[in-house]
N, C-alpha and C positions, 0 to 999 in steps of 0.2 A: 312164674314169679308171683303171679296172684294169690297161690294158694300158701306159696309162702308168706306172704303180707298179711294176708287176712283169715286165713285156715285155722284150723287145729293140726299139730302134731300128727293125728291118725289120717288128717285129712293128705295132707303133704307127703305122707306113707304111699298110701293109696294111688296120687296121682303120680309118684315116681316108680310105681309098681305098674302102673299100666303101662308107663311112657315106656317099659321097658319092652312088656309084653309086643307094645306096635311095632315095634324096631325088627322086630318078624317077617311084619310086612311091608315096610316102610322100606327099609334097607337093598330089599329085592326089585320092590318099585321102582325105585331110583336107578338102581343098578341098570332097569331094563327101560327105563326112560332115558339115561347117559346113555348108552348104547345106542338105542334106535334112531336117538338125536345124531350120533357121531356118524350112523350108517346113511342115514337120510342128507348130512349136510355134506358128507366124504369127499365132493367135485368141487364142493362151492370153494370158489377164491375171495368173494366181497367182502368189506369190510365187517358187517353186522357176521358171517357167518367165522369168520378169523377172531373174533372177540368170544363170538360164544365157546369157539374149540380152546381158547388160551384159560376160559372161566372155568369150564368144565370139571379139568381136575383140579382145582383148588376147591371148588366146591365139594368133590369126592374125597378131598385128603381132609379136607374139617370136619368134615361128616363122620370118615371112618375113623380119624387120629383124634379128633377131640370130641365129636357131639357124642358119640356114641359110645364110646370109654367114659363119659363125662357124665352120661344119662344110666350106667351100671351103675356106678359109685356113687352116686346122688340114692339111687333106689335101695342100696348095700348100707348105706349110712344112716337113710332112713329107718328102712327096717328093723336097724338095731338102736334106732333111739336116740340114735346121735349126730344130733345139731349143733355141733360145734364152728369152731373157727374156719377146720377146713369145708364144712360142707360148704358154708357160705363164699368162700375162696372159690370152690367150685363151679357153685351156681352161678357167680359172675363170670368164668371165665367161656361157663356153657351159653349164659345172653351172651356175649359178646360173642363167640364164638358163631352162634345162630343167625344174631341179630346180620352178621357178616355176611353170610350162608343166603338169608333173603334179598339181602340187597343182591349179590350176585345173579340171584336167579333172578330176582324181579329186572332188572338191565337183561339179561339173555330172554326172559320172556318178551321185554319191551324192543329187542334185537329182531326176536323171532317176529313179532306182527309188523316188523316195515319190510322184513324180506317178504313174509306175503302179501303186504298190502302192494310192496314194490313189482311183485311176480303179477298181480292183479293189473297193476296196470301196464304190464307189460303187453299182455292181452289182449285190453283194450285196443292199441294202437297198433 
């Protein structure tokens, strides 16, 4: 959104041309971070490890239904110079979209460090 507020045109090009380029690696990442998360948590019954499994695909279905349909078309509209009404439509439904996207994960990352800090001290005792 920054480079839409304060950019040039060619600028905002460019960063919707990369955003598209990472979604290469980005997409597979994830792909294989949900997974090893879902193989590694597979037993757990506890609360923090039932929340992460319920997050999981919502975070995969925003990601693959809106960010990443959302992050072509942004870089297609670009490209061709047109900043219009819908791009802007877009770009906000992509923050919010994202914005969404973080908070879920940042709650499953803040999930993840009490099941090991909980596993730590189980340890312990």
């Amino acid at each position: 959104m920054y480079s839409e507020l304060f950019a040039t045109h060619a600028t905002v090009t460019a960063v919707k041309s990369m955003i598209v380029s990472g979604l290469f690696v980005l997409v597979p990442a994830m792909v294989i971070v949900g997974a090893s998360g879902m193989s590694l948590g597979r037993r757990r019954k506890d609360a923090p490890a039932l929340a992460k499994k319920k997050r999981m695909p919502i975070i995969a279905m925003n990601g693959l239904l809106i960010l990443v349909p959302a992050a072509i078309y942004l870089s297609v509209k670009a490209n061709a110079g047109s900043f219009d009404t819908s791009f802007y439509a877009v770009q906000v439904i992509e923050l919010i979209a994202g914005a969404t996207n973080l908070i879920l994960m940042g709650l499953s990352i803040r999930d993840g460090r009490a099941m090991t800090a909980r596993k730590k001290n189980a340890r312990k005792t």
